[in-house]
C-alpha positions as CSV (number, residue, x, y, z in Angstrom):
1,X,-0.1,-12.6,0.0
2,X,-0.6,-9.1,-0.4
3,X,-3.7,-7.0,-0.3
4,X,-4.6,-3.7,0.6
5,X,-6.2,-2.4,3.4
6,X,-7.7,1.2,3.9
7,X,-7.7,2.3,7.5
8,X,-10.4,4.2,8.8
9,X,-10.9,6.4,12.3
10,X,-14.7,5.6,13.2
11,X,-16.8,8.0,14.4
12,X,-17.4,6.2,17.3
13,X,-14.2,5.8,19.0
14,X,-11.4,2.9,17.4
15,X,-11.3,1.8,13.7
16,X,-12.4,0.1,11.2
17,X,-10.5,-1.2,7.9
18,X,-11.9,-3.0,4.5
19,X,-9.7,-4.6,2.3
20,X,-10.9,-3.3,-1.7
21,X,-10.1,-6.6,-3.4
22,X,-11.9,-8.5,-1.3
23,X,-15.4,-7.6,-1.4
24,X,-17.0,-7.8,2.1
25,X,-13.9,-7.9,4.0
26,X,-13.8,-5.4,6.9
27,X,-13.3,-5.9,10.4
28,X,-12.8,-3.3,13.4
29,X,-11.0,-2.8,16.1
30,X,-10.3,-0.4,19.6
31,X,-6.8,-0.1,18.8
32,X,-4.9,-0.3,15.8
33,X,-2.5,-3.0,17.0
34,X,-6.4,-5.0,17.7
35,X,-7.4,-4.0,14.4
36,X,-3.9,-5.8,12.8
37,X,-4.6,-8.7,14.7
38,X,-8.6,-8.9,13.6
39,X,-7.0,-8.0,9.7
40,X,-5.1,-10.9,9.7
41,X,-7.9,-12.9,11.0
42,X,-10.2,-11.7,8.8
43,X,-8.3,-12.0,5.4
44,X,-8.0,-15.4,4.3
45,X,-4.5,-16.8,3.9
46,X,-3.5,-18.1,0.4
């Protein structure tokens, strides 16, 4: 499956990403390879 995921610097040191067609979904991470990982956790898989 394929969604889209806007990627975000936070303010706060690392990032933080939300997914637009799935309401709710955002995760975070210190890194952006942690914040990959934590994407593909958080999205469920179809």
């Amino acid at each position: 499956m394929k969604v889209k995921v806007i990627i975000h610097k936070a303010e706060e040191g690392g990032f933080w990403a939300e997914v637009p067609a799935l309401p709710g979904c955002a995760t975070q991470g210190e890194t952006i390879e942690e914040l990959i990982k934590n994407i593909y956790e958080a999205v469920p898989s179809a």
